[in-house]
C-alpha positions in Angstrom: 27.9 -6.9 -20.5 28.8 -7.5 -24.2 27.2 -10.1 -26.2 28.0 -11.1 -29.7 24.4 -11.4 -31.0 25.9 -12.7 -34.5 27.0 -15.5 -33.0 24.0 -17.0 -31.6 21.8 -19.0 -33.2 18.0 -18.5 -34.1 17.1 -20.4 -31.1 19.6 -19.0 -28.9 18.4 -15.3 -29.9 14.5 -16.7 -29.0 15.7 -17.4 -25.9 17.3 -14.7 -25.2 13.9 -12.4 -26.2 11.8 -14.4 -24.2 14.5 -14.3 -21.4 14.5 -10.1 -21.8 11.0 -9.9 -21.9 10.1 -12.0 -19.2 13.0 -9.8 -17.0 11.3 -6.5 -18.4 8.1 -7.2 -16.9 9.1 -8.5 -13.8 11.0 -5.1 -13.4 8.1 -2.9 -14.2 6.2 -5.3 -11.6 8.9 -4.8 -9.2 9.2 -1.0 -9.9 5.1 -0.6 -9.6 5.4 -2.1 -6.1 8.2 0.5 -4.9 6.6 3.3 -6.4 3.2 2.8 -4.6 5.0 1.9 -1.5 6.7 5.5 -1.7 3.6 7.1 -2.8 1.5 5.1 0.2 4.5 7.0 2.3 4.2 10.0 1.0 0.2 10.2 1.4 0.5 8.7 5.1 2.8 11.5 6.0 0.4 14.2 5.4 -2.2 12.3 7.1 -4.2 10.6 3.9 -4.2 7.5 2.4 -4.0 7.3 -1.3 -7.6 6.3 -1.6 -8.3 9.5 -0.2 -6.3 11.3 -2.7 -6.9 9.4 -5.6 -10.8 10.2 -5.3 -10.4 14.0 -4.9 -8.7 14.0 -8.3 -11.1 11.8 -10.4 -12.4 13.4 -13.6 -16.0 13.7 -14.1 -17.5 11.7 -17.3 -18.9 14.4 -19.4 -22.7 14.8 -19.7 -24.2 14.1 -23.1 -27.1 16.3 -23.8 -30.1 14.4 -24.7 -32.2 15.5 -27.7 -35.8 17.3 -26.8 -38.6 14.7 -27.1 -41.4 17.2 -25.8 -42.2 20.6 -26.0 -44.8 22.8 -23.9 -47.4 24.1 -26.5 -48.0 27.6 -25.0 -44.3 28.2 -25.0 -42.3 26.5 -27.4 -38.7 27.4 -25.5 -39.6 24.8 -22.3 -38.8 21.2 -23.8 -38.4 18.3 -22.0 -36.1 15.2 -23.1 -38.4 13.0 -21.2 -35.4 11.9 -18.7 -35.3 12.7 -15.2 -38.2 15.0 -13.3 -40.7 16.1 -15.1 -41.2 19.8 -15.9 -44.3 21.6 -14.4 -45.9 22.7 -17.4 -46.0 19.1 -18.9 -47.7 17.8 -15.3 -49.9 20.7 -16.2 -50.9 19.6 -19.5 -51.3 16.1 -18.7 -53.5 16.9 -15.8 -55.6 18.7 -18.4 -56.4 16.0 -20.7 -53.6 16.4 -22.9 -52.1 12.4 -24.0 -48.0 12.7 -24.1 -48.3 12.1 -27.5 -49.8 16.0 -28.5 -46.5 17.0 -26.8 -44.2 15.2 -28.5 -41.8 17.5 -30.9 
């Protein structure tokens, strides 16, 4: 298909991009489609659907490590970030009398 470009006017040429673009993405719709239908295939041949596989393969979000917000005062290695369980020797030192606030780093 040749097409002298130089010979169309502005408004031609518009049309003609909008025309392009509109047939590129309803190729890479079209092609989408097909390629899950093959890969749906593919997956039901072995037995699994592509839910199945898809979920084996998922990354896991990295932790972030939070900063220390208490530290026990007999041994100044055992900190807690004051997320999640808390650690036995700051049950310990609460049940003693201690307020959170003498723990805090």
């Amino acid at each position: 298909m040749n097409i002298d470009l130089n010979a169309m006017s502005h408004k031609d040429l518009m049309q003609l991009k909008a025309d392009v673009e509109a047939a590129i993405k309803h190729a890479q719709i079209r092609d989408r489609r097909e390629a899950l239908e093959a890969a749906e295939k593919a997956a039901a041949k072995y037995g699994f659907s592509l839910d199945e596989l898809s979920m084996s393969g998922k990354l896991k979000k990295s932790k972030t490590v939070s900063e220390p917000k208490y530290v026990n005062p007999d041994n100044l290695q055992q900190t807690w970030t004051g997320k999640g369980r808390q650690p036995k020797w700051y049950v310990e030192a609460i049940k003693g009398g201690k307020q959170p606030a003498d723990l805090e780093i």
